[in-house]
C-alpha positions in Angstrom: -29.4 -69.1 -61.9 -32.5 -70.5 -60.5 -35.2 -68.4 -58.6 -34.7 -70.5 -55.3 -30.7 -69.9 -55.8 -31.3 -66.1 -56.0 -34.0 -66.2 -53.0 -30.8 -68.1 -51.1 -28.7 -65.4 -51.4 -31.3 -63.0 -50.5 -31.7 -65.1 -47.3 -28.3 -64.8 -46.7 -27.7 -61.6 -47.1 -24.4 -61.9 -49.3 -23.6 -59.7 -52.3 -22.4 -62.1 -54.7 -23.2 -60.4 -58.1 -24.1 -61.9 -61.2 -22.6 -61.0 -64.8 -24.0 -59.3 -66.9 -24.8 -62.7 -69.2 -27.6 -63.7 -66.8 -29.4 -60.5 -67.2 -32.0 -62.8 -68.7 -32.7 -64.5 -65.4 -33.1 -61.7 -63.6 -35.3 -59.9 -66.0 -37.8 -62.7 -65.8 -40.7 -62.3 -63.7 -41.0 -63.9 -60.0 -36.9 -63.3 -60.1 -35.7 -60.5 -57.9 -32.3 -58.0 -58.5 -31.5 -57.2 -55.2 -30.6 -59.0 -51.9 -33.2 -57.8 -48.7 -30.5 -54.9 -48.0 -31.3 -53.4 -51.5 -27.9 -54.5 -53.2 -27.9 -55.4 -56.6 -27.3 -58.9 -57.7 -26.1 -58.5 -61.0 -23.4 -56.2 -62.9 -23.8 -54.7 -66.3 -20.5 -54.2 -68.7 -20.4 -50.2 -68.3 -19.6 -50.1 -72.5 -22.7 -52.4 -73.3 -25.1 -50.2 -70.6 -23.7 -46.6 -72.3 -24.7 -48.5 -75.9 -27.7 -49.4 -74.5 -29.1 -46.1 -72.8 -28.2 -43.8 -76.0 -30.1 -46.2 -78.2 -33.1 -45.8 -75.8 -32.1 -41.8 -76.1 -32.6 -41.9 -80.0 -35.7 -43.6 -80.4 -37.8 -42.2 -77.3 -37.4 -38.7 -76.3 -37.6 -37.3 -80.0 -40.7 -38.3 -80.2 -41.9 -37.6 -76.6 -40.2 -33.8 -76.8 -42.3 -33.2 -80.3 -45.5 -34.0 -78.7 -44.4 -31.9 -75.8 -43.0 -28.7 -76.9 -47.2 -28.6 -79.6 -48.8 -29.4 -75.5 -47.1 -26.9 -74.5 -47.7 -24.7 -77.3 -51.2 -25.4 -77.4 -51.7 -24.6 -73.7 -49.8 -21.1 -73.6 -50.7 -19.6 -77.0 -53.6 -18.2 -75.6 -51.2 -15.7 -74.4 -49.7 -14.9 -77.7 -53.7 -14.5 -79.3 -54.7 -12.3 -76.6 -52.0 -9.4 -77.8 -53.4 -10.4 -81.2 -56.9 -9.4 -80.7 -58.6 -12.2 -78.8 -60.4 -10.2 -76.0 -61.7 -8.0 -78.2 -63.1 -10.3 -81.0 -64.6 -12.5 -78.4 -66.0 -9.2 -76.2 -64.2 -9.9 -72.7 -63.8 -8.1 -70.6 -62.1 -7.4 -67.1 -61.4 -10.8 -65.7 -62.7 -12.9 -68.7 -59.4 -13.7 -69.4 -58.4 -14.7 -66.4 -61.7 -17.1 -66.2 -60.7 -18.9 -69.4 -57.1 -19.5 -68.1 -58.4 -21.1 -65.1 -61.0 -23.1 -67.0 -58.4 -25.2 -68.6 -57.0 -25.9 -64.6 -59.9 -27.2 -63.6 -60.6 -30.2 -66.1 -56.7 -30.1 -65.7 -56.5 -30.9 -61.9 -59.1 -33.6 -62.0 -58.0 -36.0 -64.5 -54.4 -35.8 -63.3 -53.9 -39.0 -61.4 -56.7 -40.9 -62.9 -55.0 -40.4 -66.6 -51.4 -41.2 -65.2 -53.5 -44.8 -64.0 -54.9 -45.3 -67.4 -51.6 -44.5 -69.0 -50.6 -47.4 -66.9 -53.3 -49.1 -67.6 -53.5 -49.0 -71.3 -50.1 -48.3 -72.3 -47.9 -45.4 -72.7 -47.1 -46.0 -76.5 -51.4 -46.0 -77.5 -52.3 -43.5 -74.9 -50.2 -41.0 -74.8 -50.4 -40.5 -79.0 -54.3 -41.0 -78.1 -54.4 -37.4 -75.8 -52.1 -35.5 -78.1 -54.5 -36.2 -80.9 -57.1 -35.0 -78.9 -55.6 -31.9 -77.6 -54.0 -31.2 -81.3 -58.1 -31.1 -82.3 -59.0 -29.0 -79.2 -56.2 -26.5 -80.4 -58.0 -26.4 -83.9 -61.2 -26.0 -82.6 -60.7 -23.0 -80.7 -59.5 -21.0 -84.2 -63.5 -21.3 -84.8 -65.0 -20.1 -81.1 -66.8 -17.0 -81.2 -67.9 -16.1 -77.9 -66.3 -16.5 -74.2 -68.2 -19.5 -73.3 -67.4 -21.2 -76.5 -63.8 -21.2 -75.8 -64.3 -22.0 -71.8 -66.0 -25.5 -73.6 -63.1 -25.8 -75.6 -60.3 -25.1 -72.7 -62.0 -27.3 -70.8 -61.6 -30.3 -72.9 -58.1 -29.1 -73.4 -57.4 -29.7 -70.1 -58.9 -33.2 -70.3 -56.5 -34.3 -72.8 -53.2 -32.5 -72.1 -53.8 -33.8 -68.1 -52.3 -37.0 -68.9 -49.2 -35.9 -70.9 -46.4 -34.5 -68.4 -47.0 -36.9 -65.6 -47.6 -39.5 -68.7 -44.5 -38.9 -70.3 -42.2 -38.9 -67.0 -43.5 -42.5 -65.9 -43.3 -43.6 -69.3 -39.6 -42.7 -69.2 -39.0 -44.4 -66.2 -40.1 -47.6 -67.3 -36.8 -47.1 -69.2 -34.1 -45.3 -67.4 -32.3 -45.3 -63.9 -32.8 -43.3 -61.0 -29.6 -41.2 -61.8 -30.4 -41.3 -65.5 -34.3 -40.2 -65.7 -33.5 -36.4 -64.3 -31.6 -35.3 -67.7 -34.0 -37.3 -69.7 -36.8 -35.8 -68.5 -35.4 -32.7 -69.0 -34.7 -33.0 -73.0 -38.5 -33.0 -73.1 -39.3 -30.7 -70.3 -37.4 -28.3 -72.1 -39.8 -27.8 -74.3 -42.0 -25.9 -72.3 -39.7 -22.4 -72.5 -38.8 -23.6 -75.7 -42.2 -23.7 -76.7 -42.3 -20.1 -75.0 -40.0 -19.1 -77.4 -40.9 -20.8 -80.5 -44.6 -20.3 -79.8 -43.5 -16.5 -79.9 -41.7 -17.0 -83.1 -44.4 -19.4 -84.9 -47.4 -16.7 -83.6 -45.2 -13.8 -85.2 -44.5 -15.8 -88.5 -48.4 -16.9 -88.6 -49.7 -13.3 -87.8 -47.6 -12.0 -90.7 -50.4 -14.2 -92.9 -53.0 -12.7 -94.6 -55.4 -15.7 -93.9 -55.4 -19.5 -93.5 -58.2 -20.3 -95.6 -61.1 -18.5 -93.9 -59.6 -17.7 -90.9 -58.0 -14.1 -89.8 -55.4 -13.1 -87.4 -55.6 -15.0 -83.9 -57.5 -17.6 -85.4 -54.6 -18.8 -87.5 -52.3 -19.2 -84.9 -54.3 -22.1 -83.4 -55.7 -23.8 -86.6 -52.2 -24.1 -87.8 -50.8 -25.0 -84.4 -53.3 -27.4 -84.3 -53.0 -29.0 -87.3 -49.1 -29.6 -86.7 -50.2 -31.4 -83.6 -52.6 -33.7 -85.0 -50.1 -34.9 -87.5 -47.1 -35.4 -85.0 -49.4 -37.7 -82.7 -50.7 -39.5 -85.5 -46.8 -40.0 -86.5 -46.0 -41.0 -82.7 -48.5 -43.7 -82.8 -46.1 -46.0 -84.9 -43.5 -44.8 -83.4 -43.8 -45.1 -79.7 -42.8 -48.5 -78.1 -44.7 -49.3 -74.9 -42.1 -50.6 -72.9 -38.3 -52.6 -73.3 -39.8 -55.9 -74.1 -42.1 -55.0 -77.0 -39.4 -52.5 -78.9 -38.6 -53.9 -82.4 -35.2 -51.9 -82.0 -33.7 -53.7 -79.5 -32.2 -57.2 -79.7 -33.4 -59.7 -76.9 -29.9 -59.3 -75.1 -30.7 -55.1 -74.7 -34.4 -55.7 -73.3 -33.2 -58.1 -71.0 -30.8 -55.8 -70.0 -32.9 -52.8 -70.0 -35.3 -54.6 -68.0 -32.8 -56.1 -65.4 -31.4 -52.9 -64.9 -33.9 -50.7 -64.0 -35.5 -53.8 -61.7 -31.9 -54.0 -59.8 -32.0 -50.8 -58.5 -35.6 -51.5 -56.7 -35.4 -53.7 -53.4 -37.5 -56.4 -53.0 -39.2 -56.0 -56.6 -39.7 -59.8 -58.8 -41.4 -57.4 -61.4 -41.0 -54.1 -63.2 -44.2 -53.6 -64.6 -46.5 -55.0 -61.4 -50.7 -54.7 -61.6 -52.5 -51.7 -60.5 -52.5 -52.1 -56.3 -54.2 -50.3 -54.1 -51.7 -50.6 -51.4 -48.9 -49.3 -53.5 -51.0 -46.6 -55.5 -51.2 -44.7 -52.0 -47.6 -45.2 -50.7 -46.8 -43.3 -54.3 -49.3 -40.4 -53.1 -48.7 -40.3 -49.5 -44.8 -40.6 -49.1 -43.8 -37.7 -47.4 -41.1 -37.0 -50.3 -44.5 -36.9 -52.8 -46.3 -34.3 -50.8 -43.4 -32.2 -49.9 -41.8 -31.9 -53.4 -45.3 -32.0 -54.7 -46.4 -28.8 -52.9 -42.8 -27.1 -54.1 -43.9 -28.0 -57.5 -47.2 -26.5 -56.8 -45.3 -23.4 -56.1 -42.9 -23.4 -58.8 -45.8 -23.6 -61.5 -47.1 -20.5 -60.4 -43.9 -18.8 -61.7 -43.7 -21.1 -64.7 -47.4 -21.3 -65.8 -47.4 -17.4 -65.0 -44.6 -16.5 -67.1 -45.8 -18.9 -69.8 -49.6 -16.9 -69.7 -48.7 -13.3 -69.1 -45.1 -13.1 -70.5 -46.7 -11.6 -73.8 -48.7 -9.5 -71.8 -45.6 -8.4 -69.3 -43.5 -7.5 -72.3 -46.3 -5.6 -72.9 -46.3 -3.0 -70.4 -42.2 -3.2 -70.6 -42.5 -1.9 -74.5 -46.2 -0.5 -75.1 -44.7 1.4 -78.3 -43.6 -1.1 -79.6 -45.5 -3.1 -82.4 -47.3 -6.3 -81.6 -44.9 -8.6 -83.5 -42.0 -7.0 -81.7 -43.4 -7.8 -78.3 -44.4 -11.4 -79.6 -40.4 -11.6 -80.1 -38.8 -10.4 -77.1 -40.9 -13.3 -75.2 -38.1 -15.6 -77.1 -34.9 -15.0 -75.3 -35.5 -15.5 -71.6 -37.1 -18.7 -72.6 -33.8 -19.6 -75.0 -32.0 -18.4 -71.8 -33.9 -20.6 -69.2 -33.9 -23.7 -71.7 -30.8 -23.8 -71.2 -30.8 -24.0 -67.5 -33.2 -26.8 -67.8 -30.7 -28.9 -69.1 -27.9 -27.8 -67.1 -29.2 -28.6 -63.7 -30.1 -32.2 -64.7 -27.5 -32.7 -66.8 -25.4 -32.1 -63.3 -28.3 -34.1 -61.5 -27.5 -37.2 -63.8 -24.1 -37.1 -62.9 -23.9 -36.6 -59.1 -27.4 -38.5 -58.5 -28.3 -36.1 -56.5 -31.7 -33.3 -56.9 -32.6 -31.2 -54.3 -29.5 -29.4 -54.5 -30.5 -28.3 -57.2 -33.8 -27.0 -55.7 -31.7 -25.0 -53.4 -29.7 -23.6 -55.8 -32.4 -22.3 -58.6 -34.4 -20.7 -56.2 -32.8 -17.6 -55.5 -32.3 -16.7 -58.9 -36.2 -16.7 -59.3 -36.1 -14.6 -55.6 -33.7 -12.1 -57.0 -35.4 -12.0 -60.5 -38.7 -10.8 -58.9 -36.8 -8.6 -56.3 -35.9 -6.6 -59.6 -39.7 -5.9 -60.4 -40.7 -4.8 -57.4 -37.8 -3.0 -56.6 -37.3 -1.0 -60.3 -39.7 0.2 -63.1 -36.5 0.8 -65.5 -38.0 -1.2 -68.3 -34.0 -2.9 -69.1 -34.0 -3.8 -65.6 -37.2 -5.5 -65.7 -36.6 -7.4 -69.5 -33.0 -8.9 -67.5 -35.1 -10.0 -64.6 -37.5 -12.0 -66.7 -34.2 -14.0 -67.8 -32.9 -14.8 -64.1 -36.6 -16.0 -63.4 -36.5 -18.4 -66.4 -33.4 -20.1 -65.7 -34.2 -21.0 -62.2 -37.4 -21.8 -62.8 -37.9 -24.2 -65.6 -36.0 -27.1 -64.2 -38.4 -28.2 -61.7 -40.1 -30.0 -64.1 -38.0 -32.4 -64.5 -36.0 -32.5 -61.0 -39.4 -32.6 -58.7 -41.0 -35.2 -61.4 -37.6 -37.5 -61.1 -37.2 -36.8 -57.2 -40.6 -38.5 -56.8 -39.6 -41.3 -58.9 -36.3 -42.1 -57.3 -38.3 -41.9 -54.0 -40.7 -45.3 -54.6 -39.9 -48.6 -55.6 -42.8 -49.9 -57.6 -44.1 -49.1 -61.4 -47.5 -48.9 -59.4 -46.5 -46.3 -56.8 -44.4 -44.3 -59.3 -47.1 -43.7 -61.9 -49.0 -42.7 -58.1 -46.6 -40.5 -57.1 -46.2 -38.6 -60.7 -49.6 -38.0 -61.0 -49.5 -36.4 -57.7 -46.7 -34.6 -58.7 -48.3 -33.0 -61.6 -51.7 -32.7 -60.3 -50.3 -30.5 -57.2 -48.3 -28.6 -59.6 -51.1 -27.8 -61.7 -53.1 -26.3 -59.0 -50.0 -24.2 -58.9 -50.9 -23.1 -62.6 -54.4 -22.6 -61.7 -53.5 -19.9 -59.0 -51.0 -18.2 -61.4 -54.0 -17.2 -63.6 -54.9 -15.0 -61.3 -51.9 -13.8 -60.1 -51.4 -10.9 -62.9 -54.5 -8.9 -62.5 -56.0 -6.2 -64.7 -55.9 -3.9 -61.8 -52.8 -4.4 -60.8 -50.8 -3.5 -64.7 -48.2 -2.1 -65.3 -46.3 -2.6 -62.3 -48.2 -6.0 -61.5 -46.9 -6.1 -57.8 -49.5 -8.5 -56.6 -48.1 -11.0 -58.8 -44.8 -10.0 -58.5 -45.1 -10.3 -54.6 -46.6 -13.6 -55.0 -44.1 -15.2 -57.3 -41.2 -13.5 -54.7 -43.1 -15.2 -51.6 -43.4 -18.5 -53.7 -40.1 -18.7 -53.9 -38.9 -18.0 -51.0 -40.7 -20.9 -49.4 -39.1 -23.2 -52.1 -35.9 -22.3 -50.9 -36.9 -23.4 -47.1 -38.7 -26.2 -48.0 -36.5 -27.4 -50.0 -33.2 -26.9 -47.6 -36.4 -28.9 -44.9 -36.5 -31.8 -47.0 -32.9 -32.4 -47.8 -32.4 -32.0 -44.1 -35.0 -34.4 -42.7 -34.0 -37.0 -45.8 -30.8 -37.2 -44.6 -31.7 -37.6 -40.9 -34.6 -40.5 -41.6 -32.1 -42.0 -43.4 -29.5 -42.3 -40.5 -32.4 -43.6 -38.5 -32.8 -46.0 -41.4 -29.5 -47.2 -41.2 -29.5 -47.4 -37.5 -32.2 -49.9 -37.6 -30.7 -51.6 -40.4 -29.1 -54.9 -38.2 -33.0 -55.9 -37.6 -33.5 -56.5 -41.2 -34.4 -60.1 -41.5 -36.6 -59.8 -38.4 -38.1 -56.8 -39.8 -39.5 -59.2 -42.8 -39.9 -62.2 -40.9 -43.3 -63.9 -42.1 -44.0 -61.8 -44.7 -44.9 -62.8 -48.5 -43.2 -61.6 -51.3 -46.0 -59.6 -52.3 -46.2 -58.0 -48.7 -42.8 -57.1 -49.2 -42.8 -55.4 -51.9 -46.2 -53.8 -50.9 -44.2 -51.8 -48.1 -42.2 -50.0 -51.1 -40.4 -47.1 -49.2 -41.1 -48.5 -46.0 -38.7 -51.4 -46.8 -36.7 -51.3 -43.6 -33.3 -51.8 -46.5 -35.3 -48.8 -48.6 -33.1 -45.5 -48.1 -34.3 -41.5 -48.9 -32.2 -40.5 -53.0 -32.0 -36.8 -52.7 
């Protein structure tokens, strides 16, 4: 089918679909997938699609869930050295500890969007084996620090490096997956981060029983070897990684076409999947008022998440202070096995249903009642149970906010936008959870406990906001939706598509 035969039907309005043979045409740039009410103008066989998407499965997210669970890792085993001796070694003191956490934020913040860009810009399949490398040598570096401001330096550039890989990862994978699909996909690598909760706790307790890694003594091993495992796995992911459909070796030229024209006929308006860096576009991704809102409950979210991930040693800690310091390092592993598996389940459900902020609603109060527990007992059982509740709600964020901000825009250029901003508000989020468990304030820690209670209790109400006022834009949307053609009358192409989600045929996904 010819470009001007596609723009016909456009014009027209009709819904006459294509089979899935001429997913060729479609793919091709200049062609668009969708009429001007968003429709899709081609059909895929559902057999060919399901080979299709778990060949994609097997060759990406290993690889993207490896490098994730050693980021992770390498972030949050600060937690697992400071029970091992780190404040003392290193002579801190008071709220040294709490500086060094928030060091890594900083750096972390700032490079947020700007690396999500240069992802785009460079590639996912060279950059984001590029930052692992470097945060893999960041981790080894800080086995040889030996005094506060030496490992500030080092957290810093950690930061630097590990700022591109969640929001990196989570455009990457929508350059290959649906709006339904990319929730549970996301999640089989954002898992990895109370996985790496509790396999950081196992690794750290297997390392500590070492007598010494070459020169190096007790905390010190923990991130030389941690480190080293990095470096190797991005070195491995640089061969590995495909950049996008058209350039994977893996698929035949039948699947990228059909990888491509899928993912393109489920954006309105768009003749390309992977469009330039735009100006226009970059800021409908950041200031679409899904962005910001689930953006700021991600924000408040990471403050739980990054707080457990920091002080969950240190918690378990003042839960069992007889107990030795391997023990401790091991019950940190089972509310993380716990909440994994809530980080699956929720978008595994999201997947099927399409739908995420019910899932916003629903995981909420289980990190409300989990803190309720601290405040409200000091039995030491009571408290271990409530660190499980507050994993399993909270981990799944990750990958719900990170997909509801992709299902919300329409172009490649406003959804690597629109990550970034997820990730970067989130991360201010971590940055406030380092001080949310204060010296002062141990054993019963009820400043931080407060805080993670009032955090989320506002998730719950904005998120129940936001599902609400979706639905009602939407109606508005649909009210409006006769004026269509006029609506675009005398625009270009490229006008069009630079209104993304204020396409008047563009409707809310929740």
């Amino acid at each position: 089918m010819t470009s001007a035969a596609v723009d016909e039907k456009m014009g027209a309005g009709h819904l006459d679909h294509l089979k899935g043979g001429d997913a060729r045409q479609i793919a091709e740039r200049g062609q668009v997938a969708t009429d001007i009410y968003g429709h899709s103008l081609v059909q895929f066989d559902p057999k060919a699609e399901s080979r299709l998407r778990w060949k994609i499965d097997l060759y990406i997210v290993p690889t993207v869930a490896l490098l994730y669970l050693f980021c992770f890792i390498d972030r949050a085993n600060v937690g697992n050295a400071k029970i091992a001796g780190l404040e003392k070694d290193l002579g801190m003191t008071g709220y040294d500890y709490n500086m060094v956490l928030s060091i890594f934020y900083i750096s972390y913040i700032v490079f947020e969007i700007p690396s999500n860009m240069a992802c785009k810009w460079l590639g996912p399949g060279w950059f984001i084996p590029a930052i692992s490398l470097g945060f893999g040598i960041c981790s080894l570096g800080t086995a040889f620090v030996h005094s506060k401001a030496a490992i500030c330096g080092v957290r810093f550039l950690l930061g630097v490096f590990e700022a591109g890989m969640l929001p990196g990862i989570a455009y990457y994978m929508s350059r290959w997956y649906r709006r339904s699909e990319l929730a549970f996909r996301l999640s089989l690598y954002i898992v990895m981060a109370p996985l790496a909760g509790a396999f950081g706790g196992l690794l750290a307790s297997a390392i500590l029983k070492l007598n010494s890694f070459g020169s190096l003594h007790s905390w010190r091993m923990i991130f030389a070897i941690e480190g080293i495992i990095t470096c190797g796995l991005s070195l491995i992911a640089f061969f590995t990684l495909t950049d996008r459909p058209e350039t994977a070796r893996w698929l035949t030229q039948e699947e990228k076409d059909m990888a491509h024209a899928r993912v393109k006929s489920e954006r309105v308006g768009t003749t390309e999947v992977l469009d330039r860096i735009d100006k226009t576009k970059t800021l409908r991704g950041i200031l679409s008022p899904v962005t910001l809102t689930t953006s700021f409950i991600f924000l408040l979210n990471n403050i739980t998440v990054q707080g457990l991930a920091f002080f969950a040693p240190t918690i378990v800690q003042t839960i069992y202070p007889t107990n030795t310091v391997i023990s401790q390092q091991l019950h940190t592993v089972p509310p993380y096995v716990v909440g994994g598996f809530f980080t699956l389940v929720f978008p595994f459900l999201s997947w099927r249903f399409d739908r995420r902020l019910v899932f916003f609603v629903f995981s909420a109060p289980l990190i409300m009642i989990g803190y309720i527990m601290f405040l409200a007992s000091s039995d030491a059982q009571t408290r271990y149970g409530a660190t499980f509740l507050i994993a399993s709600g909270a981990f799944a964020f990750g990958a719900l906010c990170n997909a509801q901000v992709s299902a919300n825009v329409v172009s490649d250029t406003a959804r690597a936008s629109a990550i970034g901003t997820n990730v970067m508000l989130g991360n201010i989020g971590g940055l406030i959870s380092t001080w949310s468990f204060l010296p002062f304030d141990k054993p019963n820690y009820h400043i931080g406990n407060g805080l993670n209670l009032a955090t989320s209790s506002c998730i719950l109400l904005l998120s129940t906001s936001l599902l609400f006022w979706m639905r009602w834009d939407n109606r508005k949307r649909e009210a409006r939706s006769a004026g269509v053609d006029e609506a675009l009358a005398g625009l270009t192409q490229q006008q069009q598509q630079d209104l993304d989600w204020k396409h008047p045929s563009f409707r809310w996904r929740a």
